[in-house]
TORMIDO-848323 format. One line per field, with one value per residue (C-alpha): residue number from 0; y, z, x. Coordinates in steps of 0.02 Angstrom, whole numbers, plus 50000, padded with zeros to 5 digits. Layout:
residues N
n: c(NUM_...)
north: c(Y_...)
up: c(Z_...)
east: c(X_...)
end
This chain:
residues 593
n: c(0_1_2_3_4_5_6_7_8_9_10_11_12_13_14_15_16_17_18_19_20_21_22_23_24_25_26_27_28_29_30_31_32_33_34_35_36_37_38_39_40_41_42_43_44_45_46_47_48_49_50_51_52_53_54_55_56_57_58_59_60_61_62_63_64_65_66_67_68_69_70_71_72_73_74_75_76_77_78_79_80_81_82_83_84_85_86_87_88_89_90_91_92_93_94_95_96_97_98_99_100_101_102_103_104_105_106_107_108_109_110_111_112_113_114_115_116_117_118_119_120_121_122_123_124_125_126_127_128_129_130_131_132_133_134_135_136_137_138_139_140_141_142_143_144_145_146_147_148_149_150_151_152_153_154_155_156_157_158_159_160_161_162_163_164_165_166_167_168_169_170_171_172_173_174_175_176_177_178_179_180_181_182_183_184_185_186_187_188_189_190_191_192_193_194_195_196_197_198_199_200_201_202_203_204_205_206_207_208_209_210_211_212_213_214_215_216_217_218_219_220_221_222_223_224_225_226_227_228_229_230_231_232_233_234_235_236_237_238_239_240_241_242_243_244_245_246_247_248_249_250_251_252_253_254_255_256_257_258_259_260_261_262_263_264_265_266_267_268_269_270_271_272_273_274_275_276_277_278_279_280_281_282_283_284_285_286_287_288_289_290_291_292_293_294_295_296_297_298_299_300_301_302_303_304_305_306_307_308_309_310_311_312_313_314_315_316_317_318_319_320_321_322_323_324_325_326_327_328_329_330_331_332_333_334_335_336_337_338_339_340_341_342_343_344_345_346_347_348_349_350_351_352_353_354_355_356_357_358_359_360_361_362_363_364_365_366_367_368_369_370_371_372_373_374_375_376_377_378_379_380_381_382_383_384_385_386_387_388_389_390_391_392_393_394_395_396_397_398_399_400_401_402_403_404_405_406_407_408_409_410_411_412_413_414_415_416_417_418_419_420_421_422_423_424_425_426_427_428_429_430_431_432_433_434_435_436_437_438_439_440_441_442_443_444_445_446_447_448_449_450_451_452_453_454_455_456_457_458_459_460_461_462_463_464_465_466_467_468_469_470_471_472_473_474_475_476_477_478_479_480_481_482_483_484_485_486_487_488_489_490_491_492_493_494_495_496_497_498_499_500_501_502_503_504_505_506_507_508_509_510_511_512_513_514_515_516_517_518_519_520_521_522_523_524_525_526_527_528_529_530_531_532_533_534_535_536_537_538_539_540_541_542_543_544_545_546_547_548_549_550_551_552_553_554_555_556_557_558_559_560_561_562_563_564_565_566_567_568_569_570_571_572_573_574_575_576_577_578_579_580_581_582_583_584_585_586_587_588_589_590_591_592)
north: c(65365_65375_65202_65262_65342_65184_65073_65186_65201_65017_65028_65136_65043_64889_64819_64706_64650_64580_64481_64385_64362_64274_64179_64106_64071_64001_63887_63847_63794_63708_63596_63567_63502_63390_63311_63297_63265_63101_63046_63072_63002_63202_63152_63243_63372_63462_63478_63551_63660_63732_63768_63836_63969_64017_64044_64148_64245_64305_64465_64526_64519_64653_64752_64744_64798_64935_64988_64981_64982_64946_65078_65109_65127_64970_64929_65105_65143_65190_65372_65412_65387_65500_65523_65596_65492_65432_65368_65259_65177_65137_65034_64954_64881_64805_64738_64684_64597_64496_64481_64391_64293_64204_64168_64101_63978_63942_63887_63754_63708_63676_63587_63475_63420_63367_63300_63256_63195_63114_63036_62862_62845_62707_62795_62639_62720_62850_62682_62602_62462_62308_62217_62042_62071_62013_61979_61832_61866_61730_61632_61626_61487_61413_61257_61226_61202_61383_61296_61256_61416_61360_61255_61375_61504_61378_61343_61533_61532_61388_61465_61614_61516_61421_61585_61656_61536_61591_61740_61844_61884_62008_61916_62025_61900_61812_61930_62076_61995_61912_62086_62112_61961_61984_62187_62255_62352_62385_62250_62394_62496_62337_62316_62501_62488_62311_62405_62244_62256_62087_62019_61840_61788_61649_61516_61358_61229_61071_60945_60756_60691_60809_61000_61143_61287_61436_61560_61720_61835_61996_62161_62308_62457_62405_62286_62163_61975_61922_61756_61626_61456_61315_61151_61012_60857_60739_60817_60682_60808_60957_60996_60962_61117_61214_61177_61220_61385_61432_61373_61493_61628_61628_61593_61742_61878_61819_61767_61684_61558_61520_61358_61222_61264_61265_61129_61098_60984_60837_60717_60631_60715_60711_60752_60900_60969_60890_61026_61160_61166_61143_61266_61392_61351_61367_61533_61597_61577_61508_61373_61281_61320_61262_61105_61034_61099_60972_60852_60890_60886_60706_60628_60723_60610_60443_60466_60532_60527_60601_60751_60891_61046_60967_60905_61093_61176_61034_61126_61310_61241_61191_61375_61477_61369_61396_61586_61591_61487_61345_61218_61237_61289_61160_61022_61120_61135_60977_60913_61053_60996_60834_60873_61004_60848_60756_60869_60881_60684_60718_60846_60915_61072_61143_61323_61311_61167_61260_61411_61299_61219_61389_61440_61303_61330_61518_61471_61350_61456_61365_61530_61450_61305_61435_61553_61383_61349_61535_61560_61407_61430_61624_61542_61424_61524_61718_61754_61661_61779_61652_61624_61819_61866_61723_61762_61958_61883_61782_61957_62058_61918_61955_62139_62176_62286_62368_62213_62142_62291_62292_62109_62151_62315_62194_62066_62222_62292_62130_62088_62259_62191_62037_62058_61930_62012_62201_62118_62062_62235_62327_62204_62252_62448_62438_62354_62473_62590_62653_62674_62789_62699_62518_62585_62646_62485_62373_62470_62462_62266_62299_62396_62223_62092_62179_62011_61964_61908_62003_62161_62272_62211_62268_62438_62439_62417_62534_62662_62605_62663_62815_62852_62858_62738_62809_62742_62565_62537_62560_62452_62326_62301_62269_62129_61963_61844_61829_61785_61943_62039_61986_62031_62205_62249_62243_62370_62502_62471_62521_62667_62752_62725_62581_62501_62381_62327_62306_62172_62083_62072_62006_61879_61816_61813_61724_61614_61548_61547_61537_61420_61493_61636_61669_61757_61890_61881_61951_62078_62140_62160_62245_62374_62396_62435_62292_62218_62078_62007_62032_61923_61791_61786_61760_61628_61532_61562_61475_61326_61311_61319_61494_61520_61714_61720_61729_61883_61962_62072_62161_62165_62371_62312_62259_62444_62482_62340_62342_62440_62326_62235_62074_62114_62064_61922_61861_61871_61802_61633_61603_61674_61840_61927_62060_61977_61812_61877_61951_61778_61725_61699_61751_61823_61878_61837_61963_61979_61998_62166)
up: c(55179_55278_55324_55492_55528_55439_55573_55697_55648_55675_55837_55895_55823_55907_55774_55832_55963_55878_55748_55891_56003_55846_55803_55967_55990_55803_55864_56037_55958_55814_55956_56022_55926_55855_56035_56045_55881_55854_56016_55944_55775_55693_55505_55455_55323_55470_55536_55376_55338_55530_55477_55318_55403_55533_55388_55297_55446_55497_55348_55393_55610_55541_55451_55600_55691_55582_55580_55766_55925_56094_56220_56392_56303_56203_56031_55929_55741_55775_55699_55810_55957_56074_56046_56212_56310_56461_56326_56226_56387_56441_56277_56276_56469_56428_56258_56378_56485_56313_56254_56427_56420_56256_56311_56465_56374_56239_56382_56451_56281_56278_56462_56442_56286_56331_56503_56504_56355_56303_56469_56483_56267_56179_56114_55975_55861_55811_55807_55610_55578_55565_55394_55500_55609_55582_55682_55669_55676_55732_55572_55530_55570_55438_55488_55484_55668_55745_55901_55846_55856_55990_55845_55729_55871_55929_55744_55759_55904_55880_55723_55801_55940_55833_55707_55871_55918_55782_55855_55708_55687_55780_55841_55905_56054_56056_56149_56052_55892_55956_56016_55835_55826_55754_55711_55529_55541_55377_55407_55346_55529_55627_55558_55626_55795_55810_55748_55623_55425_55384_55451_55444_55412_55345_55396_55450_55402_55498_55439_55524_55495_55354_55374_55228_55285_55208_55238_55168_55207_55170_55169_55258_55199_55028_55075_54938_54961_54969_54964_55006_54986_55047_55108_55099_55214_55323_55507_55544_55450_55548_55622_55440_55381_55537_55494_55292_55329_55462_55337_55217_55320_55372_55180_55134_55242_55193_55374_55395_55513_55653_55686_55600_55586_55722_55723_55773_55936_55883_55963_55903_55829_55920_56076_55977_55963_56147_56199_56098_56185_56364_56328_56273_56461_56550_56506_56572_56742_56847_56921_56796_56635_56740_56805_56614_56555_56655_56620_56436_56475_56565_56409_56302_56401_56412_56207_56240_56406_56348_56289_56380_56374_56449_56590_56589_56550_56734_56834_56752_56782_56964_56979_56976_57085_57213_57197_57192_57362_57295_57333_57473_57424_57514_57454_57278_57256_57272_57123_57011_57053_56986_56841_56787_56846_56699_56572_56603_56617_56438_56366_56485_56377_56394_56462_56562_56662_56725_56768_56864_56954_56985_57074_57172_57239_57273_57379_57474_57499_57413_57313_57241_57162_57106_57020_56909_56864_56812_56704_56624_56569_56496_56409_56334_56288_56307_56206_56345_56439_56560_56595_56588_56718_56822_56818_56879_57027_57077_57074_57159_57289_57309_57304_57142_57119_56959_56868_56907_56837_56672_56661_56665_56546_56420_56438_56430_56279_56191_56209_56292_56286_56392_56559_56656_56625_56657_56806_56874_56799_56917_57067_57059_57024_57191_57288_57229_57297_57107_57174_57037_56894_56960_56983_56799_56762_56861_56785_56614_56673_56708_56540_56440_56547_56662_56760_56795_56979_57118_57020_57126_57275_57216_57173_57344_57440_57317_57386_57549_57552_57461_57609_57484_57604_57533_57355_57417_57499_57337_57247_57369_57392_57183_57201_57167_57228_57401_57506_57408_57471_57653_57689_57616_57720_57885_57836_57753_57894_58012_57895_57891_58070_58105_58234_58265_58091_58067_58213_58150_57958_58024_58153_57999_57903_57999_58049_57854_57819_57933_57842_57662_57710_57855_57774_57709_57911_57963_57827_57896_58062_57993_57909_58074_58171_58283_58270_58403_58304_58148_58177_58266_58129_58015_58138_58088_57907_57922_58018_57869_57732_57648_57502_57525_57626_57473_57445_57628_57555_57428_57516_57565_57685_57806_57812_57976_58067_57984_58114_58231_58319_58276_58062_58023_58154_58059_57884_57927_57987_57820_57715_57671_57772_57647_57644_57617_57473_57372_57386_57276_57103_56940_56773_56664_56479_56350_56300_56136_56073)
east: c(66385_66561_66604_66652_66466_66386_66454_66434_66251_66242_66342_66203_66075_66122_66123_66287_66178_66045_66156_66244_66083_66017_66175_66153_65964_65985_66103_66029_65851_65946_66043_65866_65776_65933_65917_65718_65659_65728_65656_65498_65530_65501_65553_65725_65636_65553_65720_65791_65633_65651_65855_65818_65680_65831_65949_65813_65756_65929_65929_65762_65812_65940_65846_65724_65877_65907_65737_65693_65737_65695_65645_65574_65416_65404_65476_65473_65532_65731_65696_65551_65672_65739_65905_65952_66074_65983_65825_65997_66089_65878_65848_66046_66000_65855_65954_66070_65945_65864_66055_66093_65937_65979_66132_66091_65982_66124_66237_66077_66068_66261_66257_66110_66176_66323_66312_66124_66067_66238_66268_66260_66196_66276_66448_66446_66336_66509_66609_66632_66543_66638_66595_66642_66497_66307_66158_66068_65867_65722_65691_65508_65404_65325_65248_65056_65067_65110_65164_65318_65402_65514_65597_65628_65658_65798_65870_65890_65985_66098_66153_66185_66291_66381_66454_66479_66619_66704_66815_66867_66657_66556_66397_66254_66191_66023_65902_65960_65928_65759_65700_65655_65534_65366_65408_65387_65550_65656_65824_65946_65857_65875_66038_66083_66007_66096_66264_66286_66350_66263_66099_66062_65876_65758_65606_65611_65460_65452_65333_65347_65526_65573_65623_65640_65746_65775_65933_65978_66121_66094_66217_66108_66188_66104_65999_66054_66078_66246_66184_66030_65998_65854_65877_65743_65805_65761_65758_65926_66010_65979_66151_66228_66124_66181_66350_66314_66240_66374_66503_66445_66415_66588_66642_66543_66629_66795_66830_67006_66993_67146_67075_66955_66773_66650_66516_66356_66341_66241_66117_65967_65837_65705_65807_65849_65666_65629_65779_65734_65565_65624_65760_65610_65505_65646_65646_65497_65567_65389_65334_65228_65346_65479_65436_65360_65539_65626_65510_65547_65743_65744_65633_65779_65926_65820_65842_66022_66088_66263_66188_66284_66151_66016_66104_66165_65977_65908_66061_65981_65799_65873_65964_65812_65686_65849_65838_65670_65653_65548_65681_65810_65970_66071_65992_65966_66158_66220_66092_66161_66344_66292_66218_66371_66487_66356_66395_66581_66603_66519_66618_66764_66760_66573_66602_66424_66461_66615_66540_66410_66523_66617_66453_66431_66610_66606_66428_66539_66679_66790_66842_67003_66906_66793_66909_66982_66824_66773_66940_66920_66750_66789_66929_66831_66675_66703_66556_66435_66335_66294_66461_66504_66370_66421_66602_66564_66472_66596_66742_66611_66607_66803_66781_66843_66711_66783_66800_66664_66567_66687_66637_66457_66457_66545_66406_66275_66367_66343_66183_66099_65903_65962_65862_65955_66134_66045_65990_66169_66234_66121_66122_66302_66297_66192_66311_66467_66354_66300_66107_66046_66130_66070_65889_65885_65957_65818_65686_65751_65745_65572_65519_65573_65510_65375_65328_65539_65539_65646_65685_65552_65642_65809_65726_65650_65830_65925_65804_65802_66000_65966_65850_65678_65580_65405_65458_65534_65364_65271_65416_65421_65214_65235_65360_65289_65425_65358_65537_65585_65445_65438_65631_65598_65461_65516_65668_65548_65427_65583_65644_65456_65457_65328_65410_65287_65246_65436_65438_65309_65348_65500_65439_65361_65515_65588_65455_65451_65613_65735_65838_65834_65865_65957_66078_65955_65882_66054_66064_65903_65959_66127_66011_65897_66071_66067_66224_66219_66070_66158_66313_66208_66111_66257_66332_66148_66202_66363_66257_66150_66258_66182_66238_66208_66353_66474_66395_66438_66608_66474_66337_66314_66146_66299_66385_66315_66402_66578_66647_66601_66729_66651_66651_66844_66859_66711_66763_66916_66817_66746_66894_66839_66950_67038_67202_67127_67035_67213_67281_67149_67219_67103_67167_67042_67052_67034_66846_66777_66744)
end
């Protein structure tokens, strides 16, 4: 056949058309199911098999092509067709019409892929793996008694903090490590999720005063040992194993220290295991759990009563019952100043104790005293997420909005399971006005630690400002901190127009407490509109001593009222005036990556 009439013969086949309509749905479903397999764990060879029946399929679409054709009438063999014009330009619009169709859904394909399911995913996973980095996972218990998992839970972490001091090494943080407890994963996939080259593992049996513990480095993208070793001692030398196993560690990776090698912080045994376990209850943030883990902290200083972290773990105990409104916040602060003051009598250099007091002094207004003690403590320990989420609180306070939430995405890039620095993260994104991105953030919050206090309510006012009153009701019935709950309800009340109930939920606000939080009582009122109530309010937070009020510049429940005559004159009283806030002096160090 004449080349010329060959191609034309395809031209008028449409045959053209068909081979880039399936080019393009090829590649559209290809993209697809790229993005939604692997959220359903679909194993790679169904992937390949689906890729190898595109590749197959595209010779017999053209002889389809060839063969027929598509008319008015339906799909017809091409030489049973009507060759007359009007019965060809028929069949090439509705061609054009499936032709448009594919590639409308190529270019959803191409959109949702890049700026749906790509926004906001972890960009780390395309960065190379650093072979000075390692994760350090729960070491098994393997005592007879089962209770005593907070020991080898705490070994765990305590190596982990002590090869994280070390700054040439890449330390996955604590809760991101511990998020693997008790799951049968393979360590070269928990070594890929935790983005880590080495993963540090072992058990830990603790039998009356002697201890065996067993370590084992291993590289994951073989899953060979690099190296292990077991210790049997005497629990007196606990920290000298710490220091053995960190030692090596660091040996291990070829790690060139600029300085000598960290060491454990000793004390006396028992103290140790005493900490361990109040260290564990203080975590669970409630009454009960709380109150045994101080008691466990003040028998750990009558052994050793210049042992800085548990003078440091009764201020965190202290923290917490403060926000929580179980012990009034006046009163509450000035024991946590003295037991930071404790610790840094102690040891001048414990990072904690200066971000305490740094806390302390940005609730006083004392936001110079409180940007010394901030730098000093991210100098000292920038791998701290305690000090990290503290330090963003205190630049949000100052309106420094962007660093603050820099501050927190490095804490949340560190340690991205930890619920208390998602928390701060999304308390933040809400108050820079971020209401979508914080409420993803509070309910991933939510999805790891279902029962965490306050984190309905800060769903509840992020919708609130979005103007979703309906779904703040639902979140703010669900929260089980009940100062949380009862200054929530009289704003949705107002918003869903229940007047009535609004006056009375917050009667009984402020019936209860009036002096915790009177600062929250004016924030109220700023969100109802009623500005004169508002600013008295805030004059009764001043009398009181709230330490809410260091939170006024961030605070976007106050928006209504700050063009209020009153709003500057005010700021400027307590030093939050925008010019008083630039004078404030605070250089950030340079964070670990």
């Amino acid at each position: 056949m004449d080349p010329k009439k060959f191609f034309g013969e395809l031209r008028r086949r449409h045959v053209y058309r068909v081979v880039v309509a399936y080019a393009i749905a090829g590649w559209a479903l290809i993209e697809g199911i790229a993005q939604v397999f692997p959220i359903f764990d679909v194993p790679n060879w169904v992937t390949r098999v689906i890729v190898m029946l595109i590749a197959l399929g595209f010779p017999v679409a053209l002889i389809l092509a060839w063969v027929f054709d598509i008319t008015p009438e339906g799909l017809k063999r091409t030489e049973d067709i009507d060759l007359a014009p009007a019965t060809n330009i028929a069949a090439a619009r509705k061609l054009n019409f499936v032709f448009l169709g594919v590639l409308t859904i190529a270019v959803i394909v191409l959109v949702t892929d890049r700026f749906v399911l790509h926004h906001g995913v972890d960009q780390t996973k395309d960065v190379a793996i650093s072979e000075k980095s390692i994760a350090v996972l729960p070491f098994v218990n393997m005592s007879e008694d089962k209770s005593n998992d907070y020991f080898s839970d705490g070994i765990s972490e305590e190596l982990l903090n002590l090869l994280a001091k070390v700054p040439q090494l890449k330390v996955t943080a604590r809760v991101s490590s511990f998020s693997f407890k008790g799951k049968n994963l393979d360590i070269r996939e928990m070594a890929r999720r935790l983005h880590v080259a080495h993963v540090l593992e072992g058990s830990v049996r603790k039998a009356g005063g002697q201890v065996r513990i067993t370590a084992q480095l291993i590289h994951a993208a073989d899953g060979f040992h690099v190296w292990s070793e077991s210790y049997d001692r005497k629990l007196d030398d606990i920290f000298k194993i710490q220091d053995e196993v960190a030692g090596k560690v660091v040996k291990e990776l070829k790690v060139t220290l600029l300085g000598p090698p960290p060491t454990a912080r000793t004390t006396d045994p028992k103290a140790y295991a005493l900490y361990l376990q109040a260290r564990q209850l203080g975590r669970q943030f409630t009454a009960e759990p709380l109150e045994k883990s101080d008691a466990l902290y003040r028998q750990v200083l009558e052994i050793d009563p210049h042992y800085a972290p548990a003078w440091n773990g009764l201020g965190w105990n202290l923290m917490i019952e403060i926000n929580n409104g179980t012990v009034p916040s006046h009163e509450g602060l000035a024991r946590v100043r003295e037991f930071a003051q404790k610790a840094l009598e102690i040891d001048p250099d414990y990072a904690p104790a200066h971000a305490r007091l740094g806390s302390i002094a940005m609730y006083e207004n004392d936001l110079a005293g409180a940007a010394n003690h901030f730098e000093r403590a991210l100098m000292l320990d920038p791998t701290d997420l305690g000090v990290i989420g503290d330090a963003s609180t205190f630049l949000m306070s100052l309106g420094r909005r962007d660093e603050a939430l820099a501050l927190d995405e490095a804490g949340v890039r560190r340690d991205p399971v930890n619920t208390t620095a998602l928390y701060n993260f999304g308390l933040n994104l809400r108050c820079a006005g971020k209401y979508d991105d914080a409420i993803n953030t509070f309910r991933t919050v939510l999805s790891l630690n279902p029962g965490q206090g306050t984190t309905h309510s800060m769903i509840a006012v992020a919708l609130l400002l979005k103007g979703n009153a309906a779904g703040a009701l639902s979140e703010t019935e669900q929260e089980t901190v009940e100062p949380y709950r009862m200054i929530g309800l009289p704003m949705v009340y107002y918003t869903l127009g229940r007047k009535a109930d609004s006056d009375n939920a917050l009667a009984a606000l402020i019936a209860k407490y009036e002096k915790d939080a009177s600062f929250n009582i004016a924030s109220v009122y700023a969100f109802l509109g009623e500005a004169d109530q508002a600013f008295a309010w805030l004059e009764k937070a001043v009398e009181y001593h709230d330490p809410g009020l260091s939170d006024l510049v961030s605070e976007n429940l106050f928006d209504k009222i700050h063009s209020d005559s009153r709003w500057l004159p005010f700021l400027s009283k307590i030093g939050k005036a925008p010019d008083q806030l630039a004078k404030i002096q605070f250089k950030m160090p340079p964070l670990p990556q």
